[in-house]
C-alpha positions in Angstrom: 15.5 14.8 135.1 13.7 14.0 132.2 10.5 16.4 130.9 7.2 15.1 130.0 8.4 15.0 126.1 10.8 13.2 126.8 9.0 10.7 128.6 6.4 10.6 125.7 9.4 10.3 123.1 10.9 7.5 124.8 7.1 5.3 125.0 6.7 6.1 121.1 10.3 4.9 120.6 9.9 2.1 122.5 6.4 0.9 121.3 8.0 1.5 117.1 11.0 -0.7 118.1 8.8 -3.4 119.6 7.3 -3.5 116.2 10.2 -4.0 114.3 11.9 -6.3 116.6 8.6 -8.4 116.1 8.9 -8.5 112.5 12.5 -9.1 112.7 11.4 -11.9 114.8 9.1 -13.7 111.9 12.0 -13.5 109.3 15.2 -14.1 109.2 15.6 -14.8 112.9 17.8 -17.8 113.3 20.3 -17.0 111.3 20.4 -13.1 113.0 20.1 -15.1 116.1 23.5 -17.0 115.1 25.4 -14.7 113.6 25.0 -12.5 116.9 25.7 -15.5 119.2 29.1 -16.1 117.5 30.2 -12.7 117.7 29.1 -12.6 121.1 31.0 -16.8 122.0 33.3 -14.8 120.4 33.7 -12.0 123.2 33.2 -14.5 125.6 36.1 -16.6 125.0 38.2 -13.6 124.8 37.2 -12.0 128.1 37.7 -15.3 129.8 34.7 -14.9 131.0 33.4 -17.7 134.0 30.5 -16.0 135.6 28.4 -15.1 133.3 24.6 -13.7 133.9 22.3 -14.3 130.9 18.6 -14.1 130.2 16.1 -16.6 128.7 14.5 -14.7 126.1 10.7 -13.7 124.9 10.3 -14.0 121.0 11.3 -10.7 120.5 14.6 -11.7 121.8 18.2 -13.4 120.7 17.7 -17.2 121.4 20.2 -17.6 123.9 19.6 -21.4 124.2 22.2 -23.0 121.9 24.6 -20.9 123.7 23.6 -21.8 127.0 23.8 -25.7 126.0 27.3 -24.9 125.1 28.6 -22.7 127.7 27.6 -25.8 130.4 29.5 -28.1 128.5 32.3 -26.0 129.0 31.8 -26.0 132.8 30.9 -22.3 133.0 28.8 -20.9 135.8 25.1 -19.4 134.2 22.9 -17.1 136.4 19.7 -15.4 134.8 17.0 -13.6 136.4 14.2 -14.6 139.1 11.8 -11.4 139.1 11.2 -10.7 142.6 9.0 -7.9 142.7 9.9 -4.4 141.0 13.3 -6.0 140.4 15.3 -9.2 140.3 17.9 -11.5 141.7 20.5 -13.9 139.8 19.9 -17.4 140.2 22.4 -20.6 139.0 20.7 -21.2 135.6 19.0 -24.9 135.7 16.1 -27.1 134.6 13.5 -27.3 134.4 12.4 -24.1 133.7 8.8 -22.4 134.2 6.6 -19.5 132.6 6.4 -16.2 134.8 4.6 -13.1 134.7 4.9 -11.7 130.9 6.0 -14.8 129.9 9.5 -14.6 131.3 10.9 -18.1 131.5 12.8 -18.7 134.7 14.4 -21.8 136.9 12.7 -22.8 140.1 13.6 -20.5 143.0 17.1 -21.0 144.5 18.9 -20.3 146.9 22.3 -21.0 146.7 25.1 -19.0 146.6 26.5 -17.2 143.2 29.5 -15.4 142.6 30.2 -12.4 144.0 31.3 -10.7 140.8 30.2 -11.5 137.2 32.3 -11.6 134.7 30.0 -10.4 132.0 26.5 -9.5 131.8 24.0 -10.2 128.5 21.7 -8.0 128.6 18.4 -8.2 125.7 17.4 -4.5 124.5 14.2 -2.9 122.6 16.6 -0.1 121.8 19.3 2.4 122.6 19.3 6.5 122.5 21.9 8.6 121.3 23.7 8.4 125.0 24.4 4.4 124.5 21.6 4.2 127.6 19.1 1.0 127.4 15.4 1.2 126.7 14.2 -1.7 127.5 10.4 -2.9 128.0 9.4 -0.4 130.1 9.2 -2.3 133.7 12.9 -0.7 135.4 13.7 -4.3 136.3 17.2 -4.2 134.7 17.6 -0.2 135.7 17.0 -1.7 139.3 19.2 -4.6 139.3 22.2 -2.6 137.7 21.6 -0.2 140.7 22.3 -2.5 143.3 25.0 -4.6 141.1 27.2 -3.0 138.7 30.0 -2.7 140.8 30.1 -6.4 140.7 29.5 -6.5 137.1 33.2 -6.3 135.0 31.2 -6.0 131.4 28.1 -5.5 130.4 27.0 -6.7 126.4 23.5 -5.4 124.7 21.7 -8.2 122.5 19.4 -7.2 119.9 18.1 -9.2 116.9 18.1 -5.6 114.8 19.6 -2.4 116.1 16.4 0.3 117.0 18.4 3.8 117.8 17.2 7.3 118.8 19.2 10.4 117.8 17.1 12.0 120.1 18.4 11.6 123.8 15.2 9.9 125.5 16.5 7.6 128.6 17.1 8.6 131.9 20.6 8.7 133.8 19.5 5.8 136.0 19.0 3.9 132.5 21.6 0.8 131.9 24.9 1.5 129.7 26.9 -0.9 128.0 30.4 -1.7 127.5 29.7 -3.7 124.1 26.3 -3.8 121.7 25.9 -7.0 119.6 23.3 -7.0 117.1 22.1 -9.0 114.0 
């Protein structure tokens, strides 16, 4: 259980990282943004990966779009999140796609069926503690998904545009863990 300084420590992280991922965001993005996505096509292709859940980013975020494009040219099955409320489910990736609360971007509801496992999960970070754990925006929405899902989860990938680490160990053990961190 983490202590009240903790707690303030991990808000103060998070709210500096948002900062710099937000000027990382005004130069230098696109070509961050590609040299991550090819190291991360990269892990894809090796991990035959079929199933793969992805989200559709804020502008904080690694532009996932050319990838996406690429990866349904290649026939392979996209899910990304549909915020239902303190959490989310996966949804088959499609268009045409709509704003959400916080400006989350997501396809119209769906209901059809997705695999049962996913091969690998991309997952978009604010930053990371010195126990590999995720901070992430603040909302648990990713903490509660993995919850309920890792077991059908075979990797798990962190994005970031610019790497935002804390020596200090601020996350909770409920807090997502990676198998692989990507950045820019």
């Amino acid at each position: 259980m983490k202590n009240m300084r903790q707690t303030i420590e991990k808000k103060a992280f998070r709210a500096s990282c948002l900062e710099k991922l937000r000027k990382a965001s005004q130069r230098g993005a696109y070509q961050k943004d590609k040299r991550v996505l090819q190291k991360l096509y990269r892990e894809i292709v090796a991990s035959q990966a079929q199933s793969i859940m992805l989200y559709l980013p804020l502008d904080t975020e690694v532009n996932l779009y050319s990838l996406i494009k690429q990866l349904r040219r290649e026939g392979r099955k996209l899910y990304v999140p549909f915020m239902e409320g303190k959490s989310f489910r996966l949804v088959k990736y499609r268009l045409p796609l709509e704003e959400k609360k916080f400006g989350i971007k997501e396809p119209k509801d769906s209901k059809q069926y997705r695999e049962k496992t996913i091969d690998l999960a991309i997952v978009p970070i604010v930053g990371l503690d010195v126990t590999q754990r995720r901070v992430g925006f603040g909302k648990g929405m990713y903490d509660r998904f993995f919850e309920k899902e890792s077991k059908n989860i075979k990797k798990t990938v962190f994005l970031a545009r610019e790497l935002c680490y804390s020596r200090e160990m601020i996350t909770d053990d409920f807090d997502v863990t990676a198998d692989m961190i990507i950045t820019g």
